[in-house]
Every structure is written in structure tokens, then in C-alpha cells.
N, C-alpha and C positions, 0 to 999 in steps of 0.2 A: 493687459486685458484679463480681468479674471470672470470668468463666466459666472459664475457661482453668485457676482455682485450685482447681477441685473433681476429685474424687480422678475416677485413670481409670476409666471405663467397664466393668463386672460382668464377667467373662467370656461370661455369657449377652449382654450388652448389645454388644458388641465380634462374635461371632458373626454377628447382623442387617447389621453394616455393609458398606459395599462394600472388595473387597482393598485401594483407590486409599485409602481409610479409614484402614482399618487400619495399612498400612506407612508412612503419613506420618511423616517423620524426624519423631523428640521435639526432637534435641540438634544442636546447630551440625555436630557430627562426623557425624552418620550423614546432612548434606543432602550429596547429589551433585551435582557441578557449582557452578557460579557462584564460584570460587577466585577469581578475578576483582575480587570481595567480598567471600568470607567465609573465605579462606586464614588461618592463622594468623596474624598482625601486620597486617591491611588494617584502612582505618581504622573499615567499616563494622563488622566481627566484634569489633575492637575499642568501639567506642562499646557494641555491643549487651552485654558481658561485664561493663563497666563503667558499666551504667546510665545513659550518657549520649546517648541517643538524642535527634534532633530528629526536627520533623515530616520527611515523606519520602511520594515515589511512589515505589511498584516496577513496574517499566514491561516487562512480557515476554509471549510468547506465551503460550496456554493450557498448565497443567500442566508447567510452567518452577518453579515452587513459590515463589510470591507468598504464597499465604496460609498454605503451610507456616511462610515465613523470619518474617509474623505472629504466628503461634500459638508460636512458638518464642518470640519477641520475649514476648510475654506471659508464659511459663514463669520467663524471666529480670529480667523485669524487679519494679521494687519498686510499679508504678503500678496504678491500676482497670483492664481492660482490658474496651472495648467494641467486640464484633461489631459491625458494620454494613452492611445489602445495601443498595447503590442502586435494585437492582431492586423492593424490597419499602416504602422508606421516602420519606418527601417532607416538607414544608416542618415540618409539626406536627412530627413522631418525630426532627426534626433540633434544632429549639428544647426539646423536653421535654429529649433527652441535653445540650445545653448550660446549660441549667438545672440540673442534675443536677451534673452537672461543674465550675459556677463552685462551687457550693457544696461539695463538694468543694475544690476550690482554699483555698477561705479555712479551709477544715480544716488546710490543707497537706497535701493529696493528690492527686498527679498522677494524668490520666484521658490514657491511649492509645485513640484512635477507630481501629479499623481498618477502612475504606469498600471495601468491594469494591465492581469494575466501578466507579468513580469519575467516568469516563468518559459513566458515563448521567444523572447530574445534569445539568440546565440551567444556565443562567447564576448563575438565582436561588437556585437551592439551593445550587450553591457558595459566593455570596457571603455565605452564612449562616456559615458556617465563621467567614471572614476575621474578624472582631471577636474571637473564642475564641484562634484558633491564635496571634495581636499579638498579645494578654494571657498566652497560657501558660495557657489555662485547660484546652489538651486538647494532646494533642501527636497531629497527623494522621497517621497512615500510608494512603495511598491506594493499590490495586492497580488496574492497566489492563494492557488491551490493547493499547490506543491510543497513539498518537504522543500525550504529555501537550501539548506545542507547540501539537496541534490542540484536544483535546478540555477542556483545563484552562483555567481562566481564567485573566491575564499575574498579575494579584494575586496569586493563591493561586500559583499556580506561583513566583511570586517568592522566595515566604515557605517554600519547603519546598527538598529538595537530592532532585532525581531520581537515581534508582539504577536500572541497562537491566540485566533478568536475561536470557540467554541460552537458547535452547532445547538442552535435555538431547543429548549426543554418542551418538549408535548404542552403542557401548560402555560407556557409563555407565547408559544403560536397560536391557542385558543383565544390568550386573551388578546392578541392582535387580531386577530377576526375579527370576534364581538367588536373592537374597536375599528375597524375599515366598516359592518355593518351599522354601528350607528352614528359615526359621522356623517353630516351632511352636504358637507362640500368640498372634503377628499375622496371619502368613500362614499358608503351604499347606502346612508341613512337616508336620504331624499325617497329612495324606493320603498313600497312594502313588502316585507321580504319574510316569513314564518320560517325560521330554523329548527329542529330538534338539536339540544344541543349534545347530543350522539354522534348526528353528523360532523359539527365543526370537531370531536374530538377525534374520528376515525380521518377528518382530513390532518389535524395535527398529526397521529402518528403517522399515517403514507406520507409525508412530508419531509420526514428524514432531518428534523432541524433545519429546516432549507424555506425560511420565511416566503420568498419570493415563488417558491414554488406552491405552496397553502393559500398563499392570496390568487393566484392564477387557477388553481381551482375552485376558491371561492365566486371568482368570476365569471368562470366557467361555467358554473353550476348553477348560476342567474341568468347567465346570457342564454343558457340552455334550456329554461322552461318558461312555458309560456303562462301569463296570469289567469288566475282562476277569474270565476264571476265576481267577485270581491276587488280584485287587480291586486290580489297577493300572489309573489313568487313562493311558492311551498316548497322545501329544499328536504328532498327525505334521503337516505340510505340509497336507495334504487338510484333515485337520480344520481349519486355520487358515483354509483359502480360504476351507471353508464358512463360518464364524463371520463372515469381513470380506464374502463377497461381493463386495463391490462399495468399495475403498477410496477414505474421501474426502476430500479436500485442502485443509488450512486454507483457507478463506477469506471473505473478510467483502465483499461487495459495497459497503457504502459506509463501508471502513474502507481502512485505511494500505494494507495489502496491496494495493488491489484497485488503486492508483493505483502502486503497485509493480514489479506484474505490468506494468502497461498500458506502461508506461515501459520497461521490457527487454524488451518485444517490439517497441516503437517501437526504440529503440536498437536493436535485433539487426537488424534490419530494413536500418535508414539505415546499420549498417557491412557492411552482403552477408554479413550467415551468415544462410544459413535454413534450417541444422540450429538454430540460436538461436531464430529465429522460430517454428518448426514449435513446437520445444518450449514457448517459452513461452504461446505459442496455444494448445496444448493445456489447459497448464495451468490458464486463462484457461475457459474450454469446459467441460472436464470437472468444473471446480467449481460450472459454474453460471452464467455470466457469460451476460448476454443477450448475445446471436447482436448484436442493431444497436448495442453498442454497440464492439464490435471494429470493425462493418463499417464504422463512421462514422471511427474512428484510420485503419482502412486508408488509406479515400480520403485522408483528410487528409494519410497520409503520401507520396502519388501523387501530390499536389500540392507539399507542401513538400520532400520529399527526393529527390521524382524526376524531377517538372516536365516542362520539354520536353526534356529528357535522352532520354525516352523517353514522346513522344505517348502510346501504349499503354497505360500505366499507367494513367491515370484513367480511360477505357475501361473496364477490365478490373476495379480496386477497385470502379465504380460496381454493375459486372453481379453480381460477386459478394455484394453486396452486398443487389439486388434476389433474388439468387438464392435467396439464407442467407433472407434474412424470407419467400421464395415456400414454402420447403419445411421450414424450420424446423430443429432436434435432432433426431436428429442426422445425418439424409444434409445439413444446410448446413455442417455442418464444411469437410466437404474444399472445398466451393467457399470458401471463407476463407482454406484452407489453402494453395489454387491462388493464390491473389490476394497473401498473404502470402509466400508462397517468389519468383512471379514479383517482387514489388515487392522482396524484398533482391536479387535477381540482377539488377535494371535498372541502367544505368547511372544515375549519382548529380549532382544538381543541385541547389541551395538559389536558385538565382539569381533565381527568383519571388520566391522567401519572402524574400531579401536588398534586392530592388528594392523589395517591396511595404511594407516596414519604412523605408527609404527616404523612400519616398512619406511617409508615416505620420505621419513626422518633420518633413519638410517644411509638411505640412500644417498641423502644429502651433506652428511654429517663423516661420513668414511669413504673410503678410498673405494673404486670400481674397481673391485681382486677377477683377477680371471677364472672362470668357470674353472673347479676343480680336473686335474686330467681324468681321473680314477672315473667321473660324468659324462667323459667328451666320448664321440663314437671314434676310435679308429680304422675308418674306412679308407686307407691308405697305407701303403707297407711304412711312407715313414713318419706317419702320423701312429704306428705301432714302435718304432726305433723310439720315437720320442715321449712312448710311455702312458700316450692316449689308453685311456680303458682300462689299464692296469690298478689292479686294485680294485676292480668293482665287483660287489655282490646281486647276483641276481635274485630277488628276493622271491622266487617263485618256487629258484630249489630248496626254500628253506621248509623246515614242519609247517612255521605258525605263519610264513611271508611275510617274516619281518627281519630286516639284518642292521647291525651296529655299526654299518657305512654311515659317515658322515658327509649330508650333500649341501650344508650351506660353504661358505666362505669360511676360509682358516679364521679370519678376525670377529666374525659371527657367531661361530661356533658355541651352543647351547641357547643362543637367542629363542624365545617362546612368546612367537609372536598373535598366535591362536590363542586364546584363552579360552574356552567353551566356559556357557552359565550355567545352571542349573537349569533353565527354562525350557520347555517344553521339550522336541523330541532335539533339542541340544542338550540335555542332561544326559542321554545316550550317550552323546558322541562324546560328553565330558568322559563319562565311564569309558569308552571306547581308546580315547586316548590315554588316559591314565593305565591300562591294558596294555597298550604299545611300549609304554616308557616302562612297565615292569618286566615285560618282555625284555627289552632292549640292554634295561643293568644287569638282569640274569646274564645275556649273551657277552656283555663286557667283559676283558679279561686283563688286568691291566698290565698285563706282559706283551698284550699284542701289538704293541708297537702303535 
């Protein structure tokens, strides 16, 4: 049974649907966007004209038209074509369609699975798949969201060819408006309807390349005012605010994005723009993101990218930090936003994070030498017999309180795992240590054993 092969929908029955519905391309020609793909001669517009498709993820943000370039796929092709929600199906309703399908097969008839959200399967339900897709008993198309890398199993991802659809250009969601407005018997062209075409452009950009979401404001924004004395819908600015209110910004807290975002404001940060920073904090904020978990990257990045470049900085990440969780959404923004603009303007240091990686290394890489004795406390008469403490300089009784005790490890010995930069009040401490270490060769003596 392919659903896809039953004649369209009554004109009463098309009526009930949403605009986003209605105007979904039939035909390769009327999808907008993804040329990329599906441009005359590419190889995928070709396999699908030519009936030779294999399994495949289409891998794009929401209303990029995944399930469109499916339902297309279906129309064209000669195979059974099966709907399928991840969100609705599990382990039974996955082995009934492959039972369904091998039999089939030995009829000699191909079965297309097209799995929406794919991505929400677990392990095991994916690996249901795998024995059908080897055999050829169904040919997969899976739609996500998600970076397939993360959310697909290496198996199943092995066996299929990812295709990344692109979110729809400001320009090309325009001219899908204009075109739902003057259709007559998909879209809005039956109505009278006066648009400034400002509006349709400012619904293109709050739409975020996200087609299905522009047409449901478009529809929104019809259904929402009432006809003048003419029986024209007049669609101005005002009315669009009302309809959005409040716009909201792709995002998935524990999806690709959210590791995304986190990353170009780290980045924006550690190269000093914090017109970068501000903005992608924003970003970050207004969609939702808990308040501790920006505040926890700040510190970190107060430590690794700014270090003793600028004492101040972890300071100031920490208070903000306590500040943002003291008062919460949304008067803790700006304290973030303080913390975040100061830390790109700090001068810039990794020489922590470089030393401590160092260390890390070492640790891993040589032997665990027991703490030097000449270090140890002997707080015991025979933890003095055996030499504990012996050898150690107190560095307090010296002039400058610096002594030529060595307190790393024998096999360590001279490691310089502090590098101080030149940057900000870490170019002190550069001078500071370079002071210690001239100190220290004066007091050298190399007879002393």
C-alpha cells in the first residue's frame, strides 16, 4: 500500500489543511532551494527521475523540505512507499513493516521506509533496520535534524549516502509566499488579500529558512484580521508583530545547535570581539539556554583563555556567575553579558591551559617517582631515621626567599612547564620569573653536590 498513490485530497478535504499543507511542492520543479541536490543533472535529482535511488538520510533544519523531497520520492518512484514517525513507532510496528516488506521483496517489489525524526530511535530500534536495508528488502530514507554522525548508528550510517539540505534563502521564502498568495486552489489566491511587500520580507527573515514556519505565519496573519469594507485582508507590519509577538530562535538544548552556539561564543570571546560575544550570548539566552550553563563556559574561558593575563577575570566570570543564578531571567543576562564582553576585551593567555596539558602528558607518559624526601614532613622519630626532611631549605631564611632546592621529581628535573606571555599583567610575572631563575643560577654552586 503506498499512500502517496491515492488520488489527491477533495477540495473540501484540502480546505481543513494547514497553508504549510497545502503549498508543499508536488514536483522536483516547484521544490525551492537545495539546487545543490536537486539542480537539473545532480546526481541525486538524477537517481530519483531514474528510479534508482538507494537508502539515504536527508539531514537539514526544520521546514528545509525533508519530507517534501520524500513524498516527491514516492510520486516518482515505481516502489510501496511507507510513512513512518519515530515519534509514534517502536520495536513491534518496525518488525510488523519488515515483515510486510520481505514479503513483498520475494513478490519482486521494492518497499521505500521513509522514518521521520530518525534521530529518536535508540540503538535498538535502529539495529532493526540493518538485516532489511543488507538484504534490499526496504530501501531507507531517514529525515533528521541532527548531525546523523551523532544520532545514527556507524552501521546503519555506513550503509546509506547522507544528503545535508540547507535552510531556505530570505528570497526564496518570499517568493513562496507571493506564490501560496496567488494560488487559487492550494493557497490564498481565492481571497483578497493587500500585502506590503515589507511584510512578506520581514516574515522571510523571522523564519530562519524554515518554509513551513513563513507559511503559518502567512496564515496566521489572514486568519487574524478581519476584512475591511472592500472584503480586502490588509496585512501590514503591526499586524505581523501581533501574530509573532515574541520571535523564537531555532533551538535544541541538547541538540547540534546548542554545542554550536556554545562554541562561537567561546570563539568570539578568546579572539576579543564582543560585539561576537554579546551577540551570540544573546542568542544562547533568548532561546532558552539555562543562565549556569553559559556561566560555567564563562569561568572556564577566564581560566583558559585569559589566565594570569588578567588576574580579574575569574574574579569577575565567578560573581557573574553567582549573580545570573542569584536573580535568574532575565535581569541575570546583563550580568553575563558584563562578564562576557569584559573576558573578550582581557588580555589573552592559554599558558595555564598549555602548561596544564603538559603536566597531563607527563603524567601519563613517566613513571609516578615518590615525592622527593628532602619535601616530606618528618613528623615521626623514624620517618627522621629515614631521612624525611633532610635537605630542605626554608626559603624564608633566605635574603631574597628563594632557594636552589629542587622540588620536582629526579626525572623532571628542570621541566618549565609555566611559560608566562608577554600579555597583560602576565608580562609581570614573566619578569617575575625570569628574576627567580637569575636568582637561583647566582645561588648554584656546582660543587654542592
Amino acid at each position: 500500500m503506498s499512500l502517496f498513490r491515492n488520488a489527491e485530497p477533495s477540495l473540501a478535504a484540502r480546505g481543513t489543511q494547514p497553508l504549510a499543507e497545502r503549498m508543499r511542492p508536488r514536483t522536483l520543479d516547484e521544490v525551492l532551494g537545495q539546487e545543490h541536490l536537486l539542480a537539473p543533472g545532480k546526481p541525486l535529482r538524477t537517481q530519483i527521475e531514474q528510479d534508482r535511488i538507494g537508502s539515504m538520510i536527508l539531514w537539514g533544519p526544520p521546514g528545509c523540505g525533508k519530507t517534501t523531497l520524500a513524498q516527491i520520492i514516492a510520486r516518482l518512484t515505481r516502489s510501496e512507499f511507507i510513512p513512518f514517525s519515530a515519534v509514534l513507532s517502536g520495536i513491534r510496528e518496525i518488525k510488523q513493516v519488515m515483515a510486510d516488506a520481505e514479503r513483498l521483496r520475494q513478490r519482486g517489489r521494492r518497499t521505500i521506509l521513509f522514518v521521520d525524526e530518525v534521530h529518536r530511535f535508540n540503538k535498538a530500534q535502529q539495529d532493526a533496520f540493518l538485516p532489511h536495508v543488507e538484504r534490499g528488502s526496504i530501501i531507507l530514507i531517514g529525515a533528521t535534524t541532527e548531525n546523523p554522525s551523532f544520532e545514527v548508528i556507524g552501521p546503519l550510517l555506513s550503509r546509506t549516502r547522507v544528503y545535508v539540505l540547507k535552510p531556505l534563502e530570505p528570497e526564496q521564502i518570499v517568493l513562496l509566499l507571493q506564490r501560496a498568495l496567488a494560488d487559487p486552489d492550494r493557497g490564498l489566491g481565492g481571497m483578497a488579500i493587500e500585502v506590503d511587500p515589507a511584510v512578506l520580507e520581514r516574515i522571510a527573515r523571522v523564519a530562519n529558512g524554515d518554509a513551513r514556519a513563513a507559511l503559518n505565519t502567512l496564515e496566521a496573519m489572514v486568519m487574524g484580521t478581519t476584512p475591511d469594507s472592500t472584503g480586502r485582508h490588509v496585512l501590514t507590519l503591526a499586524v505581523l508583530e501581533e501574530v509573532l509577538q515574541r520571535r523564537l530562535l531555532p533551538y535544541d538544548k541538547a541538540g547540534e545547535e546548542h554545542y554550536n552556539l556554545i562554541s562561537a561564543l567561546h570563539k568570539s570571546v578568546r579572539n576579543s570581539d564582543p560585539d561576537a560575544a554579546l551577540y551570540w550570548l544573546a542568542r544562547m539566552l533568548e532561546s532558552g539556554e539555562d543562565l549556569r550553563y553559559i556561566a560555567r563556559r564563562l569561568v572556564r574561558i577566564a581560566s583558559e583563555d585569559v589566565g594570569l593575563a588578567d588576574p580579574q577575570a575569574l574574579p569577575i566570570a565567578v560573581a557573574a556567575m553567582q549573580a545570573a543564578d542569584f536573580v535568574g531571567m532575565p535581569e541575570g543576562n546583563l550580568a553575563l553579558a558584563e562578564a562576557a564582553v569584559y573576558l573578550a576585551l582581557a588580555p589573552k593567555s592559554n599558558a595555564l591551559y598549555t602548561g596544564y596539558q603538559q603536566v597531563q602528558r607527563d603524567l601519563q607518559q613517566t613513571i609516578a617517582e615518590p615525592v622527593p624526601l628532602h619535601l616530606r614532613n618528618p613528623v615521626t622519630r623514624l620517618m627522621q631515621q629515614l631521612g624525611y626532611g633532610r635537605g630542605y631549605q626554608y626559603a624564608h631564611d633566605t635574603e631574597e626567599k628563594i632557594t636552589d632546592m629542587p622540588c620536582l621529581p629526579e626525572s623532571l628535573r628542570g621541566r618549565q612547564y609555566y611559560r608566562p606571555t608577554d600579555q597583560g599583567f602576565e608580562a609581570r610575572l614573566r619578569q617575575r620569573l625570569e628574576e627567580i631563575r637569575r636568582i637561583r643560577s647566582r645561588q648554584f654552586k656546582p660543587d654542592s653536590g
